[in-house]
Wavefront OBJ file of the C-alpha trace (Angstrom):
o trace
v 0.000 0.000 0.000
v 2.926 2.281 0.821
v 4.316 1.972 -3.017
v 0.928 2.518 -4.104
v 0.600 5.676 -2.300
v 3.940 6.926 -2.951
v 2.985 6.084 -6.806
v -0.114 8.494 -6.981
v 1.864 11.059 -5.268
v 4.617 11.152 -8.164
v 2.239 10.467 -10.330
v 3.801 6.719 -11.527
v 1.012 4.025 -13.056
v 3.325 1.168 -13.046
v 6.103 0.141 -10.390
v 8.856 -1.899 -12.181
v 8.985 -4.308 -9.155
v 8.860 -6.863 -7.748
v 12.386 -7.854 -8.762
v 11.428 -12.170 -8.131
v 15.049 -13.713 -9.151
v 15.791 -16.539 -6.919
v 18.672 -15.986 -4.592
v 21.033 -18.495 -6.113
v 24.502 -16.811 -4.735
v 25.240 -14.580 -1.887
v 27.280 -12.520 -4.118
v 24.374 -11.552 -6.798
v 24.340 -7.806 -7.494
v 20.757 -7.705 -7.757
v 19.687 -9.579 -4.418
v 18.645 -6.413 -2.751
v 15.834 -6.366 -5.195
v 14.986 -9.809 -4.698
v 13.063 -11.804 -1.755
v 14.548 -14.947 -1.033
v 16.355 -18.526 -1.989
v 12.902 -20.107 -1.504
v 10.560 -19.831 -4.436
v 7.590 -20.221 -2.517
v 8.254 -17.624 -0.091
v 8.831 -15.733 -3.511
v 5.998 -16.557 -4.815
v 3.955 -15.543 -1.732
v 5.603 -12.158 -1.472
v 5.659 -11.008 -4.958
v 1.619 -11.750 -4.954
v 0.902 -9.654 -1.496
v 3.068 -6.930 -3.319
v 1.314 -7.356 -6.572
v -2.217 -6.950 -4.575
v -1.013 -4.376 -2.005
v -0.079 -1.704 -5.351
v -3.153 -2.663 -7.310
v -5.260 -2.388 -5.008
v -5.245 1.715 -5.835
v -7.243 2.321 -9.042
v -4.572 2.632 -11.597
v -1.433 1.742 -10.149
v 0.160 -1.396 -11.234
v 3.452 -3.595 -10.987
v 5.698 -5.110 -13.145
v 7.130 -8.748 -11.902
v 10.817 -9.258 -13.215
v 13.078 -10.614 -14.573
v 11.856 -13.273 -16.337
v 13.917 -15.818 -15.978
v 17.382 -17.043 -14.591
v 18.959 -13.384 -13.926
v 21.803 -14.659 -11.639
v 24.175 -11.931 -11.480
v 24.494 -8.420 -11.887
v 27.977 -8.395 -13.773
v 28.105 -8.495 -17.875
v 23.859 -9.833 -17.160
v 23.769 -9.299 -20.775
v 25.550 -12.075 -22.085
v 25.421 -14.269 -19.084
v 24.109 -17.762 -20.268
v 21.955 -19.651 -17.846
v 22.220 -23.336 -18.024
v 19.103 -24.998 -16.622
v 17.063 -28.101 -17.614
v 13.607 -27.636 -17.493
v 12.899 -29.110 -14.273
v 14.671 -27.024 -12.592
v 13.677 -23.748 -14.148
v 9.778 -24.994 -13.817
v 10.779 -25.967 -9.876
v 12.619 -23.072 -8.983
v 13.266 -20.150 -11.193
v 9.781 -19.850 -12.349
v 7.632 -21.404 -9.728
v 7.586 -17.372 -7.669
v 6.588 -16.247 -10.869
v 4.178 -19.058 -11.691
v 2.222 -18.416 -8.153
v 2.295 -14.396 -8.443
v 0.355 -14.430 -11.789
v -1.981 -17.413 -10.886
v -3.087 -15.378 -7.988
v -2.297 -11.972 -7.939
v -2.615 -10.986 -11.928
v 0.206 -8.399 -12.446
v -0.535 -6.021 -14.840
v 2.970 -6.156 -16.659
v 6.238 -8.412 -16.687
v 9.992 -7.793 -17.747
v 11.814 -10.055 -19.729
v 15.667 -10.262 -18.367
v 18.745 -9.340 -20.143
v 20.570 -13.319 -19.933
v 20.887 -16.077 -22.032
v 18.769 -19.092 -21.395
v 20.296 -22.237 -22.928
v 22.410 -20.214 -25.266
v 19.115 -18.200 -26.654
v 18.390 -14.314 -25.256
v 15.655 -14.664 -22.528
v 13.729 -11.681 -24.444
v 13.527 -13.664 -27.765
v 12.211 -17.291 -25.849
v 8.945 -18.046 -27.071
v 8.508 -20.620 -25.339
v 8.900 -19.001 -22.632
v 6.832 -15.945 -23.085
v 3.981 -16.895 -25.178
v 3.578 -20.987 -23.885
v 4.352 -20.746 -20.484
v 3.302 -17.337 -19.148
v 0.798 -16.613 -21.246
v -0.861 -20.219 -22.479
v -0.169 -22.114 -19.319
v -0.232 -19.165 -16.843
v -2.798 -17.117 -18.213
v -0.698 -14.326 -18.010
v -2.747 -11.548 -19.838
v -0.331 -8.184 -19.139
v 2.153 -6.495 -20.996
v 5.090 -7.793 -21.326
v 8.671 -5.441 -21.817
v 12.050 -5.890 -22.470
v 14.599 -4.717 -19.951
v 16.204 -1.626 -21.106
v 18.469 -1.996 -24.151
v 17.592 -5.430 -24.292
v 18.663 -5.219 -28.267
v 21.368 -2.262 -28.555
v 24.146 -4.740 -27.633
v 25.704 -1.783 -25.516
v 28.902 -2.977 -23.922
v 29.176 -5.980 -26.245
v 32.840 -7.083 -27.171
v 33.780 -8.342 -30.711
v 35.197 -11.340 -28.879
v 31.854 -11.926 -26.833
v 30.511 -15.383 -27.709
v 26.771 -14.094 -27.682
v 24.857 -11.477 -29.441
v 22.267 -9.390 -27.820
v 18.561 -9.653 -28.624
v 17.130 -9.145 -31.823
v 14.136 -6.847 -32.263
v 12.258 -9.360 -34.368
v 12.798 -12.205 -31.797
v 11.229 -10.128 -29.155
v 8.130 -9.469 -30.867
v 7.818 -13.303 -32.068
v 8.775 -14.495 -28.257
v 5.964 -12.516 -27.084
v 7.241 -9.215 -25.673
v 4.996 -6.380 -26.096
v 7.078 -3.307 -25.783
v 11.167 -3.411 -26.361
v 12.414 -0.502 -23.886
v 13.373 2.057 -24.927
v 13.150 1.172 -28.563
v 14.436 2.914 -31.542
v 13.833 3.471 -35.252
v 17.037 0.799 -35.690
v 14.309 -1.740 -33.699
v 11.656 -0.605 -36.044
v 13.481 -1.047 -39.163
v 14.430 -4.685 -38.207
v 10.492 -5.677 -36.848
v 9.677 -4.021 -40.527
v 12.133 -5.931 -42.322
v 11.510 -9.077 -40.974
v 7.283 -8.954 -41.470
v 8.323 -8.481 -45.085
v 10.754 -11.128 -45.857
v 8.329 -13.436 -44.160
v 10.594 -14.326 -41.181
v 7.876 -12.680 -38.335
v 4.499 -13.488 -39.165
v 2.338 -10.125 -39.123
v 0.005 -12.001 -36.441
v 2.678 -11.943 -33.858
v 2.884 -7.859 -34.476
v -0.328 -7.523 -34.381
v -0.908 -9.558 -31.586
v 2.095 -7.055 -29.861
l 1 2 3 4 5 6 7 8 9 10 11 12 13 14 15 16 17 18 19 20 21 22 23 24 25 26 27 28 29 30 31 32 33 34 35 36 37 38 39 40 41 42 43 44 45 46 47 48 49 50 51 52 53 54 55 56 57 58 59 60 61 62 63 64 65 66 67 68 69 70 71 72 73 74 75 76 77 78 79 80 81 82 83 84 85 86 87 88 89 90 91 92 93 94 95 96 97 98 99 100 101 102 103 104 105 106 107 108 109 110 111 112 113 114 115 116 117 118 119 120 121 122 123 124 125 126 127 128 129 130 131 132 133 134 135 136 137 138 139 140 141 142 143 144 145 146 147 148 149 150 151 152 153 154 155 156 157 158 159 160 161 162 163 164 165 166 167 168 169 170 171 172 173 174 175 176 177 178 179 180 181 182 183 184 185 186 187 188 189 190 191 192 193 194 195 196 197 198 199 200 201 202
C-alpha cells in the first residue's frame, strides 16, 4: 500500500517491481531487489506486493526478470544453463504463483541467455508458459536496451537480442526502442521471417 501511495503522489502508473530472481549466490548484485532462496516464499511475497499496489485504481506492478537473472555483472551475455525441471521448480515457480493469484498487470523479460538463446527472444517461454499455461494476460517489456548490444565485445561469444525475436517471443514493448528496432520488426514482417500475427498480436 505504501508503493501505491507513494505512486499516486509522483504520479507513476506502473512500479517496475517486484524484482522475483531466486537468490542463487550470496554474491548476486541484484539480491537487494529480490526476496529470497525459496521460491515459494517468492511466490507468496511477490503476490501480497502485486495486490497491495493494485489495489489503488490505476497503479500497477511489473514482476521481473523473467527468468534465470543470476548476477548483476556483464547480465547481458550471461548464459543460464538450466534443464527444465529445474527452471519450472525453482526459477519460475515465484513467478508461476504471483500471476496465478495476484494478476500483475505487466512483466519484464531479463537481459541473460537461457540455454544459449536471449531470454527476451524465448517463445517458449513468453507466449507458452506465461501466457498459455499461466494465463498471463499483461504487458510484457524488455529490460532496457535489451537489443542495442551496448557494452558488447567483438570477442563476446553471444549477441544481444534481436528486435524481431522479441516481438515473435511474445514481448509487447522493447524498452526504450528505436527506429534501428523498427526497421528490423519491418524488415523481418516483409521477408516473411515474423508473421504479421505476432505484431499484431504485440
Amino acid at each position: 500500500r505504501a508503493a501505491a501511495e507513494e505512486m499516486e503522489e509522483f504520479h507513476v502508473a506502473w512500479w517496475l517491481a517486484p524484482g522475483m530472481n531466486i537468490h542463487r549466490n550470496p554474491l548476486c548484485g541484484r539480491n537487494f531487489e529480490y526476496y529470497s532462496e525459496d521460491p515459494l516464499l517468492t511466490g507468496l511475497c511477490g503476490a501480497a506486493t502485486t495486490k497491495g499496489v493494485q489495489k489503488h485504481k490505476g497503479c500497477g506492478v511489473t514482476i521481473k526478470h523473467i527468468a534465470v537473472n543470476n548476477q548483476e555483472t556483464n547480465r547481458n551475455f550471461n548464459n543460464s544453463v538450466v534443464s527444465e525441471r529445474a527452471l519450472r521448480e525453482i526459477y519460475l515457480k515465484g513467478y508461476e504463483l504471483c500471476v496465478r493469484s495476484a494478476y500483475p498487470v505487466a512483466a519484464m523479460s531479463s537481459y541473460n541467455l537461457i540455454n544459449g538463446t536471449q531470454a527476451s527472444n524465448r517463445e517458449d517461454l513468453f507466449t507458452h508458459v506465461l501466457r498459455n499455461e499461466w494465463g498471463f494476460t499483461g504487458l510484457v517489456m524488455t529490460d532496457w536496451g535489451a537489443t542495442s548490444g551496448f557494452g558488447r565485445r567483438e570477442d563476446q561469444k553471444y549477441d544481444c537480442a534481436t528486435a524481431e525475436g522479441c516481438i515473435a517471443a511474445g514481448n509487447d514493448l522493447i524498452m526504450p526502442g528505436s527506429q534501428r528496432d523498427v526497421d528490423a520488426i519491418v524488415a523481418a514482417v516483409e521477408k516473411g521471417d515474423l508473421p504479421l500475427a505476432k505484431l499484431q498480436f504485440c
